[in-house]
C-alpha positions in Angstrom: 108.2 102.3 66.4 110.1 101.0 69.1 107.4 99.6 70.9 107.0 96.7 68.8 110.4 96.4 67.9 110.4 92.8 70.3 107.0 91.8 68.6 108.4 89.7 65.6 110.6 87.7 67.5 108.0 86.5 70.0 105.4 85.9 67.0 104.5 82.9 65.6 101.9 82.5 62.3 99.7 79.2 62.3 98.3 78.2 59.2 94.4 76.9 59.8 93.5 75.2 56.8 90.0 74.3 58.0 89.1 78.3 58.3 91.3 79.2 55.2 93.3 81.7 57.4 96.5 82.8 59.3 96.5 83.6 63.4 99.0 85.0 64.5 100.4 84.2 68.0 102.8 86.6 70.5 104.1 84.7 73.0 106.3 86.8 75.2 108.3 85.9 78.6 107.6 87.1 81.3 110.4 89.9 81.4 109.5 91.0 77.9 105.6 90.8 79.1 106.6 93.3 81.7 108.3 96.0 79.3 105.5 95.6 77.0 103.0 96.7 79.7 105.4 99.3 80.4 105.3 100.3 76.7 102.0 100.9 76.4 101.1 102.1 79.4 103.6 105.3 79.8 102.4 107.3 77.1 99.0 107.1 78.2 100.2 107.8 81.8 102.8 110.7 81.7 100.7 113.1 79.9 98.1 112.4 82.8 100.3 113.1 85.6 102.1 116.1 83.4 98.2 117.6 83.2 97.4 116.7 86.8 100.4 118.4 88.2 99.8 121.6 86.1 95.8 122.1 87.4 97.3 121.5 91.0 99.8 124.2 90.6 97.5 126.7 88.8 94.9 126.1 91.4 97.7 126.3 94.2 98.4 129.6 92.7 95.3 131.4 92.2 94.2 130.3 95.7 97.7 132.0 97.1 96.9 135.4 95.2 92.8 135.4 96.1 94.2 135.0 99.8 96.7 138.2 99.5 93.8 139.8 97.9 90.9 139.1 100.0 91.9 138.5 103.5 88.9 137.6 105.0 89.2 134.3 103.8 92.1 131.8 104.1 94.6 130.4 101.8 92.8 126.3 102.1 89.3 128.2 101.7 90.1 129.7 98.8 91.6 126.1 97.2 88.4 124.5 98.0 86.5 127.6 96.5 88.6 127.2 93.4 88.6 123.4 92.9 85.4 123.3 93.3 85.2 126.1 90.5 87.5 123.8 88.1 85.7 120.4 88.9 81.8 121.5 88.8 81.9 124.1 86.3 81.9 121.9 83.2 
């Protein structure tokens, strides 16, 4: 994967001979400490913001036809009606 494409450059393997084992050690700079934050982080965070964006809009959108339909109530009544419908129902 790309993501670890800088890893075995910054790694460094220290024999322990007391413990009969290897550790290994990633010392990264700063800059490279930065993108691998970044690395990690964005695919964790883009599908989050994708899904967020879509339950806004579909909520958006159901509260704008409800208000068309029923006019007795208005279009931010209806939002609160349905997120509250989305966020307690489970």
């Amino acid at each position: 994967c790309v993501s670890f494409l800088h890893d075995p450059i910054h790694r460094y393997l220290i024999d322990d001979d007391e413990e009969q084992r290897t550790w290994r050690i990633v010392h990264f700079t700063p800059n490279i400490g930065i993108c691998n934050s970044f690395i990690n982080i964005f695919p964790l965070i883009v599908p989050f913001g994708l899904k967020l964006i879509s339950v806004m809009s579909i909520i958006g959108s159901i509260a704008k036809r409800r208000a068309s339909v029923k006019k007795q109530n208005s279009y931010m009544e209806h939002i609160k009606k349905q997120f509250r419908k989305q966020t307690f129902d489970y």
